[in-house]
N, C-alpha and C positions, 0 to 999 in steps of 0.2 A: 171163840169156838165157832168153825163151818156148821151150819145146818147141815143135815142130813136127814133125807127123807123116809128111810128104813129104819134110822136110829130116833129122828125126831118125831117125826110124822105121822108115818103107818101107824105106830103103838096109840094112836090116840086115836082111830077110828077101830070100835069096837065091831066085833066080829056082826053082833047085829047089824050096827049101822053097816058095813060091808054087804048082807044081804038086804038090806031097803032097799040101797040103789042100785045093785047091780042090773036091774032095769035099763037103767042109762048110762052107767059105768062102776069099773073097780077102784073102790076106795082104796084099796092095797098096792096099786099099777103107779107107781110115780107118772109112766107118761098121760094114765088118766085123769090122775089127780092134777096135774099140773096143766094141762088141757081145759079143765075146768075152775082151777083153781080161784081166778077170782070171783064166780057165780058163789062157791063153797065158800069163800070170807066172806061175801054178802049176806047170804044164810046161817054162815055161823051168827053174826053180828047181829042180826035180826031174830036170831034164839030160836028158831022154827028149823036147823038140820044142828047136830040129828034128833030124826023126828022122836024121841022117844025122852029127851031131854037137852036142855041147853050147854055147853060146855060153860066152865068158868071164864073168866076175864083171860088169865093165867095162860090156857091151853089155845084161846084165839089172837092172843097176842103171840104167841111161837108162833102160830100158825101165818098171821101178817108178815111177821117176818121175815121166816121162810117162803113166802110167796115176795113181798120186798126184793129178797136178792135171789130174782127169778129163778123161784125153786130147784136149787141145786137136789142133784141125785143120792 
């Protein structure tokens, strides 16, 4: 199965976490997110974004991935 970013991706940043950052971009924007993408696996990995809790293993492991096969749309 292709990743997809609208179908994989976006659903798994919560609308809060969409307002923390929009400071420094849209977590909803494929070209923002993918723009930043590998700062945002660093930070997942490190369990400090998003700030309000950690994601599991599970949802940063999609998330490698689809950054992996340079985040398809």
């Amino acid at each position: 199965m292709t990743l997809s970013f609208a179908r994989d991706i976006q659903p798994l940043f919560l609308p809060f976490d969409r307002d923390q950052m929009r400071f420094a971009f849209d977590l909803w924007l494929h070209a923002d997110v993918k723009t930043n993408a590998e700062m945002i696996l660093q930070r997942l990995e490190l369990g400090d974004m998003p700030c309000d809790r950690p994601w599991p293993q599970e949802q940063i492991a999609l998330f490698r991935k689809w950054f992996e096969a340079d985040c398809p749309p």
